[in-house]
Phi, psi and omega in degrees: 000132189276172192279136167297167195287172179226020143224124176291157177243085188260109167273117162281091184274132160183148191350285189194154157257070170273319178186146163117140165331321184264326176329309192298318206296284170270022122301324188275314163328292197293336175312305212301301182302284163018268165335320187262005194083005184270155186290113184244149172213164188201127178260150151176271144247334197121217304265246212304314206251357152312299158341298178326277197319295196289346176297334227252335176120350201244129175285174178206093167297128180259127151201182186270068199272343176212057156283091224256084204215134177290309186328309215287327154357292172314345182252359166332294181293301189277028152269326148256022146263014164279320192285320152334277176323309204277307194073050187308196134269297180266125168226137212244104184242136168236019170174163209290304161290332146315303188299318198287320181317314218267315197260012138259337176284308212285316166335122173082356172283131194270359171215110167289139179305171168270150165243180193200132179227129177252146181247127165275309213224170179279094185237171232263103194320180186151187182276307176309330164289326188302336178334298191305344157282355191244066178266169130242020148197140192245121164300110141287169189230003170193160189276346149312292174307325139003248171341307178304287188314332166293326196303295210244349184199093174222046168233009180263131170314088182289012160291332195258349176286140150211086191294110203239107187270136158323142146220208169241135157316075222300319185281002195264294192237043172342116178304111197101344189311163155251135162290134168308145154346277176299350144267045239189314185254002133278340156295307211264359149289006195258305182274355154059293190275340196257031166250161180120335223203161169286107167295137182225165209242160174206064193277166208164148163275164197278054185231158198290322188306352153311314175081063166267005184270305158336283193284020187285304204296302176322295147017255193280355148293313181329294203318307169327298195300342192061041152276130176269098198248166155233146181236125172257126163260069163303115195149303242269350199269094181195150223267143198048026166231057172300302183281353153269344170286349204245341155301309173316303158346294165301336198263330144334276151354294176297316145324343217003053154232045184273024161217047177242339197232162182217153195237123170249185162246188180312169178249180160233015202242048188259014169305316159307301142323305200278302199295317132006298196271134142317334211185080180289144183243108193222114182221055168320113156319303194264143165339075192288144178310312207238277191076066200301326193299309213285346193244316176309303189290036204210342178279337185278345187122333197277133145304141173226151163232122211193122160293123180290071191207173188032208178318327182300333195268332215267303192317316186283314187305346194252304170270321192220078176268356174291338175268350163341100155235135201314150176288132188097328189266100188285265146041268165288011168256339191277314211293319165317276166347291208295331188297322160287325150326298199280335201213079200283148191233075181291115179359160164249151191308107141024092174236085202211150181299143183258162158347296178308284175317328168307285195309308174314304150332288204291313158301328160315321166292319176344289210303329202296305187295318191269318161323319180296288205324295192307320182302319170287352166244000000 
């Protein structure tokens, strides 16, 4: 049997690098690998955090993968002849459409990779999800997903799982950090409305499944109560959700408390953004797999108040349960807040798998596929 290779070739498939939880994902990969001498690439569409990627030591191939489009088609061919060339050890899939790609391009490739899959999210079991199970190991990224998966496919050979949880670094997101002088008088020249009063962060992509309506509503109760709140939705701002920021708008207005709150697009500060807040917010309608956000602000020291369901739900209960709130209940969500507000409860120091472990966990399943692999030829 020949020896496995000791520098790897790893392709990272996924949409685009833009903003979100498995993006951080791959990144904290293509670092891990970097660091060990191994080749990390990463396919996608593109954006804000390529850069990142190319700072870091990791390559980047553009291409359109995960546009749910006949046009993506068209990434079929150069996606194998790249996947020809590079000649991976590994391909790394992090969502379904990428995955059904990938495993069609690979076809006919004369020496196939081990694949490897992270279920970032709870997505709606089917055949088309299942794409994410034909692995030969499969990433949970929380023992909430597990569980779905054990749930929803419980005739698929659970030996192949490995519940690997998001983390945080602790130096990245320090327990007690301060934002510098200057950026603290360069933020509030920036944000205007949201000074004088108490912050709350409600960070998210610009999809109604966020629950920015919530905190629209939270809003304008504190504010009744004659509580001085502010609401920031960093996220919310992003190219093709114009008309749901101009509904969220509207309902500000109605509300009359459209000059309390501000709608940005993503940040890249958020660590700062978190040490910042009186108070972070995560009120997801659908079940999130994780919820990094919750573990950043929470490694950091910041409260969060969050419905207690998916991942989101695993967290607080484990870490934070004074901000546990039943999904939905606008009623026990102001009554949570203002009780934190008015009477503050600060985290206890963190006790959750770190960055360093993740990255490890995760390069192990490497070594585990490609050692199955050499074994099997």
């Amino acid at each position: 049997m020949p020896a496995p290779p000791s520098r790897w070739t790893v392709v990272q498939l996924i949409p685009a690098m833009q903003a979100g939880g498995a993006e951080r994902s791959v990144l904290e990969i293509g670092r891990a690998l970097v660091a060990e001498g191994h080749r990390s690439i990463v396919v996608s569409a593109g954006g804000r955090l390529v850069q990142t990627l190319h700072d870091e030591g990791s390559e980047h191939l553009s291409l359109e993968i995960g546009r749910k489009s006949l046009r993506t088609l068209g990434a079929l061919l150069p996606l194998h002849r790249h996947l020809r060339e590079l000649r991976p050890d590994i391909v790394h899939v992090r969502s379904r459409l990428p995955a059904w790609l990938a495993a069609v391009a690979m076809r006919g490739l004369a020496a196939r990779p081990a694949v490897v899959s992270t279920v970032h999210g709870l997505n709606s079991p089917g055949r088309y999800s299942s794409i994410m199970l034909r692995a030969d190991a499969v990433i949970a990224v929380s023992e909430t997903v597990r569980e779905y998966i054990g749930r929803h496919y419980p005739d698929w050979p659970a030996e192949r799982m490995r519940v690997i949880p998001r983390a945080v670094d602790p130096a990245a997101f320090p327990r007690g950090f301060q934002p510098s002088a200057a950026w603290l008088a360069a933020w509030a020249a920036r944000h205007p409305k949201l000074g004088g009063g108490r912050l709350l962060v409600l960070p998210g992509r610009g999809t109604r499944l966020k629950g920015h309506r919530h905190a629209l509503t939270l809003l304008s109760t504190l504010r009744g109560q004659g509580e001085d709140v502010r609401l920031w939705l960093p996220g919310v701002v992003e190219p093709g959700r114009e008309a749901y920021l101009e509904e969220l708008q509207a309902l500000a207005r109605h509300l009359d408390v459209a000059g309390y709150v501000e709608f940005s697009p993503s940040q890249t500060d958020v660590r700062e953004i978190y040490a910042r807040a009186d108070l972070v917010l995560q009120l997801s309608d659908k079940p999130e797999a994780l919820g990094r956000t919750v573990l950043e602000a929470l490694s950091l020291g910041t409260p969060v108040a969050g419905f207690a369901h998916g991942g989101v739900g695993e967290l607080l209960a484990r870490h934070y349960p004074e901000g546990a709130v039943p999904l939905g209940d606008a009623f026990r969500l102001a009554e949570t807040v203002r009780g934190l507000l008015q009477r503050p409860q600060p985290p206890a120091p963190l006790q959750a798998g770190t960055l360093d472990q993740m990255q490890s966990a995760t390069l192990q399943v490497y070594r585990d596929v490609t050692a199955q692999r050499m074994t099997a030829t």
